[in-house]
PALUM-847952 format. One record per atom (N, C-alpha, C): residue number from 1; residue in three letters; atom name; x, y, z. Coordinates in pm, 1 decimal, padded with zeros to 6 digits. Layout:
N
NUM_ala_CA_X_Y_Z
...
END
This chain:
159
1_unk_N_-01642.2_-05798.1_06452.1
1_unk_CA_-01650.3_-05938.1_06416.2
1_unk_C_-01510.8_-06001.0_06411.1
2_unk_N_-01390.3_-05905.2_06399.5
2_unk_CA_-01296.9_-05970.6_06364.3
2_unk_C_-01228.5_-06056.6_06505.9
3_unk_N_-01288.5_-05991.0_06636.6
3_unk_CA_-01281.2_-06001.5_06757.3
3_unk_C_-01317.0_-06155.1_06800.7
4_unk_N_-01416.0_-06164.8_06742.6
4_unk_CA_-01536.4_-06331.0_06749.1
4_unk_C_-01591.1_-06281.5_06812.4
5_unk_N_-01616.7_-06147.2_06857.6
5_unk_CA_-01759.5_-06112.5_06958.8
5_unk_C_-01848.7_-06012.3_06886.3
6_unk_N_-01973.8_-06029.2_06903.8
6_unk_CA_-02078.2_-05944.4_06866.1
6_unk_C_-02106.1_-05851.1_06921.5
7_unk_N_-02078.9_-05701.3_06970.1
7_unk_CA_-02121.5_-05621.8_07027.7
7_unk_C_-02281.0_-05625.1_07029.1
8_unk_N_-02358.7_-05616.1_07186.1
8_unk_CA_-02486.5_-05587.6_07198.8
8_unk_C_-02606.1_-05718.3_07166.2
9_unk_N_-02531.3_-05793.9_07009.3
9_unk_CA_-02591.8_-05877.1_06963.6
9_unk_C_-02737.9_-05840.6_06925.4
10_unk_N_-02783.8_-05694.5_06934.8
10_unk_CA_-02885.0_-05660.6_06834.7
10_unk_C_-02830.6_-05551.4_06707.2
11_unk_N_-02900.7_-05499.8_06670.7
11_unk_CA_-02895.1_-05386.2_06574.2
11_unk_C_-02893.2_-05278.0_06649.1
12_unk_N_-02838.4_-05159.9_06655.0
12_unk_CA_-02828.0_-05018.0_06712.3
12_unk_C_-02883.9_-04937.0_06669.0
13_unk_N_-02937.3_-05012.9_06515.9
13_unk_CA_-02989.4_-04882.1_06460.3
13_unk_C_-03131.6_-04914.5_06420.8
14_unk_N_-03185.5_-05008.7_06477.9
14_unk_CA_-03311.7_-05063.5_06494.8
14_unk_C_-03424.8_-05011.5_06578.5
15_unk_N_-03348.7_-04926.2_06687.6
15_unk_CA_-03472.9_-04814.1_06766.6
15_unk_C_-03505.0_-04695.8_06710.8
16_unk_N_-03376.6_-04668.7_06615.0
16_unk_CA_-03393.3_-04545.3_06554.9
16_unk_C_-03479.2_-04523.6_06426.1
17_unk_N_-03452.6_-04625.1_06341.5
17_unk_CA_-03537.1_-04695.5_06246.6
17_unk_C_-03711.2_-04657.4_06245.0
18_unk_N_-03700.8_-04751.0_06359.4
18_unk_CA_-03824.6_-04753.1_06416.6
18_unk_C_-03906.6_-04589.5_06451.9
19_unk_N_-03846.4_-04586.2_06516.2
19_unk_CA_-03877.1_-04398.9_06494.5
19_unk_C_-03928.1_-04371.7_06401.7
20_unk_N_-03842.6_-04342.7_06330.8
20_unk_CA_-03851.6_-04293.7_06144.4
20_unk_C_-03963.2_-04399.2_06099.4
21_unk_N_-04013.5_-04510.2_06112.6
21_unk_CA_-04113.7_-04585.4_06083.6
21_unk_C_-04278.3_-04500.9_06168.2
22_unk_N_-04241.3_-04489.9_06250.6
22_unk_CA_-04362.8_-04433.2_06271.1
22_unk_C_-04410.2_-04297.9_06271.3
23_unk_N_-04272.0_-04203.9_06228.0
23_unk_CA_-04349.8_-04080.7_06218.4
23_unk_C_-04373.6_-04077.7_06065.0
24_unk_N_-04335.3_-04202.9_05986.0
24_unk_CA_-04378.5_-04189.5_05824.1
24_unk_C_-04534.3_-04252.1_05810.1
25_unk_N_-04598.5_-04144.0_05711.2
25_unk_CA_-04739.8_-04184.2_05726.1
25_unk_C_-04759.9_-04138.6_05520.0
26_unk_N_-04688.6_-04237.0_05414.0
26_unk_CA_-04662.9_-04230.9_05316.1
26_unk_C_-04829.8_-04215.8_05246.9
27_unk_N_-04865.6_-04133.4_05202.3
27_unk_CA_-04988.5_-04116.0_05123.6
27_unk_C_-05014.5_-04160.9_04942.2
28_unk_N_-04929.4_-04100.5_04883.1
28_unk_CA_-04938.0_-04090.8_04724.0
28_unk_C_-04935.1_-04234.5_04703.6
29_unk_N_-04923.9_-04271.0_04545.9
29_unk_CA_-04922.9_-04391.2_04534.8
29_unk_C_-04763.1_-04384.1_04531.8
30_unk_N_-04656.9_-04348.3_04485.5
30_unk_CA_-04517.8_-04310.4_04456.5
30_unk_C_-04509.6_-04296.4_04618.7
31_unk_N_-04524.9_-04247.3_04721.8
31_unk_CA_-04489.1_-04229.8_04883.1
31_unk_C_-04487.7_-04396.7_04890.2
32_unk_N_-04605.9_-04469.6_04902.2
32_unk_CA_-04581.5_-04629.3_04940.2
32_unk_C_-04549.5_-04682.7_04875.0
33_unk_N_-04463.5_-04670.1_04738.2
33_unk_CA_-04426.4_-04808.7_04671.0
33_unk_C_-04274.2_-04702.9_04754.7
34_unk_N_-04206.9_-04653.4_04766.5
34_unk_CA_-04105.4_-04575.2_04802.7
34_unk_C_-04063.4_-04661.4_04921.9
35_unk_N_-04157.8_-04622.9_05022.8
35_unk_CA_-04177.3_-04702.8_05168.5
35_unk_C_-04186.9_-04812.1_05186.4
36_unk_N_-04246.1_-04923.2_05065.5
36_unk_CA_-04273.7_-05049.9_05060.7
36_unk_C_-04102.5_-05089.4_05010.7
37_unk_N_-04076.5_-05007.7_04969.5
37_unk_CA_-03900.2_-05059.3_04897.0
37_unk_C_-03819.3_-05014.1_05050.7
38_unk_N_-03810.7_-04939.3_05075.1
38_unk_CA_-03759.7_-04911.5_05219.0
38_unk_C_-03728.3_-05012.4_05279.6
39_unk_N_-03895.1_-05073.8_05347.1
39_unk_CA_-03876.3_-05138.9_05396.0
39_unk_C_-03812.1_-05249.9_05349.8
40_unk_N_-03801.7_-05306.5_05265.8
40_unk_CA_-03806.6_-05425.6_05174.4
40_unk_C_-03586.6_-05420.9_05219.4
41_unk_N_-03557.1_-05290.6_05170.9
41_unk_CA_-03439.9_-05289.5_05159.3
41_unk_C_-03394.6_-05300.9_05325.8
42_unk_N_-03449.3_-05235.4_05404.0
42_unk_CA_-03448.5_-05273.0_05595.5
42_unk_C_-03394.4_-05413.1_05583.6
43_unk_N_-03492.0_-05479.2_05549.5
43_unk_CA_-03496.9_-05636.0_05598.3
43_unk_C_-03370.8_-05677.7_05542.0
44_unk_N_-03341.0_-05675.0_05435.4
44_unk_CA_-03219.7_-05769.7_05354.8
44_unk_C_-03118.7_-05667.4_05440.5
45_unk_N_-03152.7_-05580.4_05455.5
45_unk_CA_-02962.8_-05512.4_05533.8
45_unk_C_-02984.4_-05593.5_05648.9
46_unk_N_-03113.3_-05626.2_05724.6
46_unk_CA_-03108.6_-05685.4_05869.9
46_unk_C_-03071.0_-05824.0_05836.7
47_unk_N_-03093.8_-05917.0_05776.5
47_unk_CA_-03104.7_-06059.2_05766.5
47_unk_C_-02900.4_-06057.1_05685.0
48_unk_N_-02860.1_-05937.4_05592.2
48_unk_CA_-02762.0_-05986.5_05528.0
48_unk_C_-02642.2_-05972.3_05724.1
49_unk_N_-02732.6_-05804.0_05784.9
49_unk_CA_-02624.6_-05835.0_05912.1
49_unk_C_-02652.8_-05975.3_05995.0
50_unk_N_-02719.1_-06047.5_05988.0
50_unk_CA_-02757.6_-06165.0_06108.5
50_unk_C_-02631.2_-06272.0_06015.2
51_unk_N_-02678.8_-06298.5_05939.1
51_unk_CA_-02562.2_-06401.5_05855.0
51_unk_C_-02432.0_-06366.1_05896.1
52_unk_N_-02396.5_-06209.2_05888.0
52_unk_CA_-02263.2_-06244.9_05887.1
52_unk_C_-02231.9_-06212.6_06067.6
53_unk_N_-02329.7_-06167.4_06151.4
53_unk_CA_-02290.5_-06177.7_06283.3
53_unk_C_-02302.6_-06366.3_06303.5
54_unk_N_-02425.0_-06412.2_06292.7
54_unk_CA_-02374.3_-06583.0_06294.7
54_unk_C_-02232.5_-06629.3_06273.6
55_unk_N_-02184.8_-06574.8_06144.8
55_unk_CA_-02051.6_-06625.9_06133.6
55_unk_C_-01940.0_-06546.2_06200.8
56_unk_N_-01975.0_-06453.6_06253.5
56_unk_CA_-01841.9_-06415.4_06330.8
56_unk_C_-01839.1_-06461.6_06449.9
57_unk_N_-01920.7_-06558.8_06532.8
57_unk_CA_-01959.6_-06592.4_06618.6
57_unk_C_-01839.6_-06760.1_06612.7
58_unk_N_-01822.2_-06777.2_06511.9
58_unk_CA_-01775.3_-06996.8_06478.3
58_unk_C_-01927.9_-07064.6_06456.0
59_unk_N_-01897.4_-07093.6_06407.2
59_unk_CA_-02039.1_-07248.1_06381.2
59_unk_C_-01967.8_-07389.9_06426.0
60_unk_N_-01821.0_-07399.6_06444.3
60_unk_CA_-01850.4_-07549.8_06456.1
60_unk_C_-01858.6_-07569.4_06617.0
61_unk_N_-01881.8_-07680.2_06646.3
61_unk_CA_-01916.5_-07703.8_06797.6
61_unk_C_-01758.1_-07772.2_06830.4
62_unk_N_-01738.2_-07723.5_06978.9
62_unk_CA_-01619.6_-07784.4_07018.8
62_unk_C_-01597.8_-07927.7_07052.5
63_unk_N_-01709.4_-08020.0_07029.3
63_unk_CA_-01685.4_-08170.5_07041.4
63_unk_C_-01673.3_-08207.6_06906.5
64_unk_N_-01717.2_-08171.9_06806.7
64_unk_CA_-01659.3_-08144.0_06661.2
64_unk_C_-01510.4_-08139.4_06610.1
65_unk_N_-01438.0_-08014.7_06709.9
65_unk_CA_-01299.0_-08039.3_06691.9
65_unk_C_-01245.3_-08127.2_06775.7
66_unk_N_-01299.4_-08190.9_06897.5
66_unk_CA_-01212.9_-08279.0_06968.0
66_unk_C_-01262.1_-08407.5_06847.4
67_unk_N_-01391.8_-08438.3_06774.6
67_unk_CA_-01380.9_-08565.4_06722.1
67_unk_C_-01274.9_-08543.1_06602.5
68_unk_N_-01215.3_-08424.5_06548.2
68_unk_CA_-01172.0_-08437.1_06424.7
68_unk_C_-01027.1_-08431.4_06477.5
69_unk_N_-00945.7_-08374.8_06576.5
69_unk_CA_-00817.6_-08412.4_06655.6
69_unk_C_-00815.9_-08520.1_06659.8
70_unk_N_-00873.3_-08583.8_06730.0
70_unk_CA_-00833.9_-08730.1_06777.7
70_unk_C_-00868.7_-08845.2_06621.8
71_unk_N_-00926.4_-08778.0_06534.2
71_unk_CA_-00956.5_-08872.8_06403.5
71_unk_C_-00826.5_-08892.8_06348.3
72_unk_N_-00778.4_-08712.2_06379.2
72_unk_CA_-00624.3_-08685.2_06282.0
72_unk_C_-00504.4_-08781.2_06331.7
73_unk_N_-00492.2_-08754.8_06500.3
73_unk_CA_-00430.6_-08859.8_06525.6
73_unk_C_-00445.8_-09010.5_06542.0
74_unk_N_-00530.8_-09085.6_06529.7
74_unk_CA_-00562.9_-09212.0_06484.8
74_unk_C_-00529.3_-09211.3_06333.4
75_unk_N_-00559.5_-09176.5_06303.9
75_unk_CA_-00524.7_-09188.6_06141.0
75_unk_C_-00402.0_-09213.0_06100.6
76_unk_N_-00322.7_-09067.4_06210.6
76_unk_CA_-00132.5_-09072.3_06180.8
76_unk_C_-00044.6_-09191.3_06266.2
77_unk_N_-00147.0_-09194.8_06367.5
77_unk_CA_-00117.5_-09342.5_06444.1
77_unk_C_-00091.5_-09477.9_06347.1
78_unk_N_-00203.4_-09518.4_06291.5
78_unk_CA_-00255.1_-09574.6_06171.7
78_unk_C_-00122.0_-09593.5_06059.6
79_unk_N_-00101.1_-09469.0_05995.8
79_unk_CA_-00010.9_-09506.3_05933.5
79_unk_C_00137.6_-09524.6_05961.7
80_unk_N_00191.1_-09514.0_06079.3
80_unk_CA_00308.4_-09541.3_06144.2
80_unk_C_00277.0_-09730.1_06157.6
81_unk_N_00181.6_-09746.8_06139.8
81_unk_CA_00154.2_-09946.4_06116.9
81_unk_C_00205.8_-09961.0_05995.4
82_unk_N_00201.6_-09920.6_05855.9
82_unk_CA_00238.0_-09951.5_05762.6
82_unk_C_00390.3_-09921.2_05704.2
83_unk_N_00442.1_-09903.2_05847.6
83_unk_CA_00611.5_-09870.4_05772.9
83_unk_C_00650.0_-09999.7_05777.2
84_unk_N_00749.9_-10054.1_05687.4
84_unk_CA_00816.4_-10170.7_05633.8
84_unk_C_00942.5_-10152.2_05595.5
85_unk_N_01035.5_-10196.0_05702.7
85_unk_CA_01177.5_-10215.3_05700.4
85_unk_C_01272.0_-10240.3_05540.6
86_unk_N_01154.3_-10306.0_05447.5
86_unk_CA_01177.6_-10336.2_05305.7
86_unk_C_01208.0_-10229.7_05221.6
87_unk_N_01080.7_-10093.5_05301.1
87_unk_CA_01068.2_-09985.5_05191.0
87_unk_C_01185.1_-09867.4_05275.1
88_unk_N_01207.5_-09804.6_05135.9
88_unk_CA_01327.3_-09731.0_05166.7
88_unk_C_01268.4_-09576.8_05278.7
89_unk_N_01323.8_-09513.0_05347.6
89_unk_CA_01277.2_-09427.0_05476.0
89_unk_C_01196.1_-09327.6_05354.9
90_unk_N_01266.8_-09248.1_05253.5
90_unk_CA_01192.1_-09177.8_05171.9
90_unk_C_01053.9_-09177.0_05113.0
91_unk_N_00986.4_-09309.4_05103.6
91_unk_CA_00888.3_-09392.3_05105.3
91_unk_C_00814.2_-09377.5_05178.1
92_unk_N_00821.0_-09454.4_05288.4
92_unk_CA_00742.4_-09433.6_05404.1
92_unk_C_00707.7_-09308.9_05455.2
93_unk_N_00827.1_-09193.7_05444.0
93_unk_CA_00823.2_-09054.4_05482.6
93_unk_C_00712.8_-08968.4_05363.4
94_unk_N_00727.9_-09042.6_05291.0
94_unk_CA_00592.3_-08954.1_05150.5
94_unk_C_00459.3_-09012.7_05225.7
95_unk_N_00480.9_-09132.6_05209.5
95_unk_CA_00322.6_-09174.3_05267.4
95_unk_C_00283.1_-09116.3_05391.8
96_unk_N_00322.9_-09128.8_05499.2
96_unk_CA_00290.1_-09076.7_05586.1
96_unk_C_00253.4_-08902.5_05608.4
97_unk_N_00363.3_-08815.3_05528.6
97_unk_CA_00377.1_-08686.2_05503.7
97_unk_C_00261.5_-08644.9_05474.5
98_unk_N_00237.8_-08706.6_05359.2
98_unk_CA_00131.8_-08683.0_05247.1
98_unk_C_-00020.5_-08676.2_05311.7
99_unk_N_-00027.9_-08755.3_05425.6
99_unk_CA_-00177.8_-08825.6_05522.9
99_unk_C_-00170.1_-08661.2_05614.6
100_unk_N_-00057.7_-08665.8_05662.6
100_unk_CA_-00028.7_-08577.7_05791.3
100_unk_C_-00046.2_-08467.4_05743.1
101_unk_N_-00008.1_-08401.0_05574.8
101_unk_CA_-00026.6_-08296.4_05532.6
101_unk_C_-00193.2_-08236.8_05527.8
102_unk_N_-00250.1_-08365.7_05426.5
102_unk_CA_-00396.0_-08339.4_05369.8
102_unk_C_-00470.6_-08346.3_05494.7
103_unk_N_-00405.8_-08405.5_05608.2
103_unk_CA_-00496.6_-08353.7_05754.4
103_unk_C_-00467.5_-08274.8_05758.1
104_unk_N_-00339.1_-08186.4_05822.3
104_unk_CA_-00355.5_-08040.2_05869.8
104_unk_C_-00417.9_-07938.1_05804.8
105_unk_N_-00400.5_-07963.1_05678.1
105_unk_CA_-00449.9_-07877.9_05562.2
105_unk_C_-00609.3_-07840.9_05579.4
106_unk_N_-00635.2_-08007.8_05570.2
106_unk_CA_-00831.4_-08009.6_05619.9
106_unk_C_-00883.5_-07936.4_05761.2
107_unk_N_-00789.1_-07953.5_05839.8
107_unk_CA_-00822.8_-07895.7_05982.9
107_unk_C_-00790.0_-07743.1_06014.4
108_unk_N_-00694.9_-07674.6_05935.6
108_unk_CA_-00723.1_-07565.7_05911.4
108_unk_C_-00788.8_-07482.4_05806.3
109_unk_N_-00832.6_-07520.8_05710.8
109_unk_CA_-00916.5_-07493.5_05644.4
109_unk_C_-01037.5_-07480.6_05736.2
110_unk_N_-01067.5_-07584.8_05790.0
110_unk_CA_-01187.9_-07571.2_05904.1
110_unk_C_-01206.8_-07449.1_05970.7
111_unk_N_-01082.7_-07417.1_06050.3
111_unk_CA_-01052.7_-07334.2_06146.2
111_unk_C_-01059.0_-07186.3_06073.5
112_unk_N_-01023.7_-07175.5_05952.3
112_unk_CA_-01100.3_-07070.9_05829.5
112_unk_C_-01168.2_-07029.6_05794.3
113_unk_N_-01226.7_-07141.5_05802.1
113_unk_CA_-01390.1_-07126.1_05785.2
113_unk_C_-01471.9_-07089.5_05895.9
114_unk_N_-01421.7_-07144.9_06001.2
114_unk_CA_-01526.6_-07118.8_06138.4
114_unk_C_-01479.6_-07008.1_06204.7
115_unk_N_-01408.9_-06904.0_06149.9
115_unk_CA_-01322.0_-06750.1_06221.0
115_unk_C_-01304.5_-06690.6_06064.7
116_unk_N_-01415.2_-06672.7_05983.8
116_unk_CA_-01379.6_-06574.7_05856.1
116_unk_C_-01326.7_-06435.2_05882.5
117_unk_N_-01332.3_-06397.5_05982.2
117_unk_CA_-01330.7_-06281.9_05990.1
117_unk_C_-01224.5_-06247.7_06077.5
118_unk_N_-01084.4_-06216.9_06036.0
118_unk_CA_-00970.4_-06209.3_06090.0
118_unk_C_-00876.8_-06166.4_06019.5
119_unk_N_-00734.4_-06109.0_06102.7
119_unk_CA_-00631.3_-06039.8_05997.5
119_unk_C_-00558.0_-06127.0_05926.1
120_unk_N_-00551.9_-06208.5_05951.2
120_unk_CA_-00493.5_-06326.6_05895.1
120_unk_C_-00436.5_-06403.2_05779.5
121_unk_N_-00390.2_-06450.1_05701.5
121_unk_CA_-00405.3_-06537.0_05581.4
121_unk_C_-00596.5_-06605.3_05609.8
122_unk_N_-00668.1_-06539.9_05475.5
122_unk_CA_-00760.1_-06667.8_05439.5
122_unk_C_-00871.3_-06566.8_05542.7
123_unk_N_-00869.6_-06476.9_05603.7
123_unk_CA_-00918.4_-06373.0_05645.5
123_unk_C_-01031.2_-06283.5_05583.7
124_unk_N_-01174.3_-06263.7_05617.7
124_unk_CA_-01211.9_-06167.4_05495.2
124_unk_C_-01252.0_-06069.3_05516.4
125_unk_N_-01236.6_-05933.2_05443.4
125_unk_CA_-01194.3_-05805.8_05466.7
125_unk_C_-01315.3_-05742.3_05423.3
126_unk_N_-01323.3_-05643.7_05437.7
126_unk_CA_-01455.4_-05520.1_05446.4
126_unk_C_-01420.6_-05491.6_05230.2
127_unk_N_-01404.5_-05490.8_05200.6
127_unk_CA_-01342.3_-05436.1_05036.6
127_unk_C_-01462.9_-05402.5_04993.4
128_unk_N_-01625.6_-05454.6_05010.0
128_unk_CA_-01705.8_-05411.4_04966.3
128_unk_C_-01790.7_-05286.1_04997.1
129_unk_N_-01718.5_-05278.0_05123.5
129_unk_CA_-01778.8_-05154.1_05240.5
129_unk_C_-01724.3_-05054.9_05200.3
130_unk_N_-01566.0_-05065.0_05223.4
130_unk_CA_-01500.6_-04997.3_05206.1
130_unk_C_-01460.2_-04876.5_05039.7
131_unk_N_-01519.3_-04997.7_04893.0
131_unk_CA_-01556.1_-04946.4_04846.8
131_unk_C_-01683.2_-04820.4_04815.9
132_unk_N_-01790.0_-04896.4_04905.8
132_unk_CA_-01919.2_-04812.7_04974.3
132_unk_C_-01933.0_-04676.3_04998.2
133_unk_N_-01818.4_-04723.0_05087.2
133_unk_CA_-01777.4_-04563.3_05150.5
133_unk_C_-01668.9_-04456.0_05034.9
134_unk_N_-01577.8_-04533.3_04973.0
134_unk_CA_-01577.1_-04442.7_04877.1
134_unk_C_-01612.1_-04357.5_04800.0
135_unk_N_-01736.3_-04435.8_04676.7
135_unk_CA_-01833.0_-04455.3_04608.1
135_unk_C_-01929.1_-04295.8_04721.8
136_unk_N_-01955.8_-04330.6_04873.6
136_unk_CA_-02030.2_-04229.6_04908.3
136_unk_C_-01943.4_-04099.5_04938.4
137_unk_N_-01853.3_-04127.0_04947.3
137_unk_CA_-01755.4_-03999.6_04968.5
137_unk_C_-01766.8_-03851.7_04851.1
138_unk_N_-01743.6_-03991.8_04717.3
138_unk_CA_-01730.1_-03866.5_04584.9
138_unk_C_-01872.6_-03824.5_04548.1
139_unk_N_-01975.9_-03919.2_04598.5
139_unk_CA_-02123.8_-03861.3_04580.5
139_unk_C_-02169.8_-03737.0_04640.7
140_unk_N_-02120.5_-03753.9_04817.5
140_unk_CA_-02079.9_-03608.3_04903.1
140_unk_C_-02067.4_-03478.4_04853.4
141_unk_N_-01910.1_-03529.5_04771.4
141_unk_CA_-01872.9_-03415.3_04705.9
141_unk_C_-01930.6_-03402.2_04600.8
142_unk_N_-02019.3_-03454.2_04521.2
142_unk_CA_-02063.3_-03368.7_04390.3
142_unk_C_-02211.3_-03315.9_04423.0
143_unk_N_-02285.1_-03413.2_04522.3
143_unk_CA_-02424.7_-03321.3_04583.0
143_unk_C_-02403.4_-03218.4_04704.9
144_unk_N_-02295.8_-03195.7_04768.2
144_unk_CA_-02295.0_-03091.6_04843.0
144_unk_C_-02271.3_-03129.5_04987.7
145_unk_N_-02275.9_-03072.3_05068.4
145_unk_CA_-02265.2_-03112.6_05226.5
145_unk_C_-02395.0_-03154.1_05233.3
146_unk_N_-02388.0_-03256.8_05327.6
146_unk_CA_-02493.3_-03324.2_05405.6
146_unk_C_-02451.9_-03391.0_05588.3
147_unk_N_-02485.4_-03408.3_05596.5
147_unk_CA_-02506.3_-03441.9_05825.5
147_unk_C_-02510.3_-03592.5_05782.1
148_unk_N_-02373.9_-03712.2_05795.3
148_unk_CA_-02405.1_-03824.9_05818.2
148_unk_C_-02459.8_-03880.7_05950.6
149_unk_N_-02550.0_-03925.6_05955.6
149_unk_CA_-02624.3_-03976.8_06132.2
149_unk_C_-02500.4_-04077.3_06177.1
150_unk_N_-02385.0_-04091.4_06114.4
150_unk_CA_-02311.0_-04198.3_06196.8
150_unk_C_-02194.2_-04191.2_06223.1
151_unk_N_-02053.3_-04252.3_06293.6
151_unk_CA_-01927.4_-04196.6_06289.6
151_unk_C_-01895.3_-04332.9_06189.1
152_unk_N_-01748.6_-04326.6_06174.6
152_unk_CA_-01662.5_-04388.5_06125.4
152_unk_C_-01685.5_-04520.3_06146.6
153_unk_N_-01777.7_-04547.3_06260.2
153_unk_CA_-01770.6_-04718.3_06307.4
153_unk_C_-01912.9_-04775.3_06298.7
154_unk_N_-01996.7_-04670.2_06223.2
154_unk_CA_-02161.1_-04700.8_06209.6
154_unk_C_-02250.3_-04656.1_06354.2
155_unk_N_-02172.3_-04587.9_06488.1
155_unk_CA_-02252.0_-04585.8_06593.2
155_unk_C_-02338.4_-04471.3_06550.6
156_unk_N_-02429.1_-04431.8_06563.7
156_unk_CA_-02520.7_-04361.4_06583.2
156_unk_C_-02510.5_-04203.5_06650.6
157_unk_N_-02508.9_-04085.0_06620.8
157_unk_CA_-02455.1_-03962.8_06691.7
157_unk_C_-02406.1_-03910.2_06560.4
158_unk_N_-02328.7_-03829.8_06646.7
158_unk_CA_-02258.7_-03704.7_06562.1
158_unk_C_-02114.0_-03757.5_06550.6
159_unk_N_-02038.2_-03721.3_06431.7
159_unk_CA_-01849.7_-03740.0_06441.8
159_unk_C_-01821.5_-03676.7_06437.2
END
């Protein structure tokens, strides 16, 4: 995501899933409330990945930033009308500064928002994953060896 591209643009681990969905045939009453949570928990991991593949994608549209460029400069156009030979250069240089600032400011903030996912200043980082994987690391070690189905990057296989 940090790329702006979506690899595949489905889930990878959605055929495999599926598998495991149909060779489960949950009987007890404790087997389907188990399976009914399963699934339950499937969906919110699928819908929480669609949100954040949407946003690694940009949301704003590029006639969006050409209307908000050309707003910025009309605007700074704009206030180069209100300089007055009367007022001292320091003056005029705040006012104007001040317009030219709280635009750029607004327009990258934008640009922040529509690329969250980058190394960047204002960038946002895995910290919850990454805790995740901690958190599963020391669990590892206190239940014993186990076969993770995934590598380092979530693909599917052996590492």
């Amino acid at each position: 995501m940090e790329s702006g591209s979506v690899e595949g643009g489905f889930n990878p681990w959605g055929v495999s899933m599926f598998r495991v969905l149909t060779t489960t045939e949950p009987r007890s009453p404790s087997e389907q409330t188990a399976y009914g949570k399963w699934l339950d928990q499937r969906t919110d991991r699928q819908n929480a990945r669609n949100d954040r593949t949407h946003g690694a994608e940009g949301v704003i549209p590029a006639a969006l930033w050409i209307v908000l460029f050309l707003s910025a400069g009309i605007i700074f156009v704009f206030m180069l009308f209100f300089a007055d030979s009367g007022e001292r250069a320091i003056v005029q240089a705040t006012m104007t500064g001040s317009v030219a600032i709280v635009i750029t400011s607004t327009l990258l903030l934008l640009s922040f928002l529509d690329h969250p996912y980058n190394h960047g200043l204002g960038g946002l980082r895995p910290v919850a994953m990454q805790r995740t994987l901690r958190l599963l690391a020391g669990e590892m070690q206190t239940a014993g060896s186990f076969k993770i189905p995934c590598d380092f990057r979530g693909a599917a296989g052996t590492h």
